[in-house]
C-alpha positions as CSV (number, residue, x, y, z in Angstrom):
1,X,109.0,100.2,50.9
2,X,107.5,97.7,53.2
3,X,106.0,100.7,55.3
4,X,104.6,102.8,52.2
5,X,102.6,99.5,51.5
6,X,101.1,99.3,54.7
7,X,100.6,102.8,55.6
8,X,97.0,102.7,55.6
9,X,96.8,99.8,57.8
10,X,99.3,101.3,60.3
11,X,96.7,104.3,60.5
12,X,94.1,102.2,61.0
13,X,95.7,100.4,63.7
14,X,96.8,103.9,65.4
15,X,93.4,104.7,65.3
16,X,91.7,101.5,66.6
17,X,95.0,101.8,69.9
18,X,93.9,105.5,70.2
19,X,90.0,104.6,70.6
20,X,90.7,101.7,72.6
21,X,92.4,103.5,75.4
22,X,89.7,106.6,75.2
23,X,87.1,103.3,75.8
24,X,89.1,102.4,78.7
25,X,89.3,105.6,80.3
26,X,85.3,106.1,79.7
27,X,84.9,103.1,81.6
28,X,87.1,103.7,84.8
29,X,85.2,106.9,85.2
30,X,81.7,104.9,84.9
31,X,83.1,102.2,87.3
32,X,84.1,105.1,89.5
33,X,80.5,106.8,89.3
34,X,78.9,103.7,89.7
35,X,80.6,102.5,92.6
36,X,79.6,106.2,94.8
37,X,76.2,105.4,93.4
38,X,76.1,102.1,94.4
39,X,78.1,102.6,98.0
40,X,74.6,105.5,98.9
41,X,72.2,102.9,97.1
42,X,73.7,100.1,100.4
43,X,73.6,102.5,102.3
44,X,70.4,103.9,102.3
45,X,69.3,100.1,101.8
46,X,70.4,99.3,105.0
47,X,68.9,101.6,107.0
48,X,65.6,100.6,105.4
49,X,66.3,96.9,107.2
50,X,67.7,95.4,104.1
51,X,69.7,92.1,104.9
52,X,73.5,91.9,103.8
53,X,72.2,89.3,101.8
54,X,69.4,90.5,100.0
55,X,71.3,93.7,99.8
56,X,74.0,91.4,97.8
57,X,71.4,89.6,95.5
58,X,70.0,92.9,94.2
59,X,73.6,94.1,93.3
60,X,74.3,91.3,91.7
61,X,71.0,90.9,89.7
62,X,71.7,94.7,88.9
63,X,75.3,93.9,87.1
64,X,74.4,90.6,85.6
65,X,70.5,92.3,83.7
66,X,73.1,95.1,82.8
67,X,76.1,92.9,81.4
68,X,73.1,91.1,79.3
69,X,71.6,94.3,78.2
70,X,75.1,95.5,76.7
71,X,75.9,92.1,75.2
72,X,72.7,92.0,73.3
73,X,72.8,95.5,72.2
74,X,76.2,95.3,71.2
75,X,75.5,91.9,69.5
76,X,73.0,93.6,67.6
77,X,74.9,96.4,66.1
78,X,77.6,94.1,65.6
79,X,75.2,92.3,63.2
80,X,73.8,95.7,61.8
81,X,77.1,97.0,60.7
């Protein structure tokens, strides 16, 4: 009885677990693409006469402007829908 209730709510649930680990597997293989991208990028920074610490600073800059970016986007279609 208890289950015939809640029967919509357990689908919604499956669905939400079911999205949430296709989210996580889109994201290993970004991290994984961005990472060969990134290892060229020092690479080919480097040889240019980049210092490991300027080298280090532009990373970072890179993954913090991005981070932001997706917050605010997100944010915003958070308060959209």
């Amino acid at each position: 009885m208890f289950y015939e209730k809640n029967n919509q709510t357990f689908q919604i649930l499956d669905i939400m677990v079911i999205l949430a680990i296709i989210m996580v597997v889109c994201l290993i293989c970004s991290k994984h693409g961005q990472y060969f991208s990134l290892k060229r990028e020092v690479g080919t920074l480097s040889v240019l006469g980049y210092t490991r610490k300027e080298i280090t600073k532009h990373a970072f800059c890179e993954v913090v402007a991005t981070n932001i970016l997706s917050f605010i986007v997100g944010f915003a279609v958070e308060i959209f829908l």
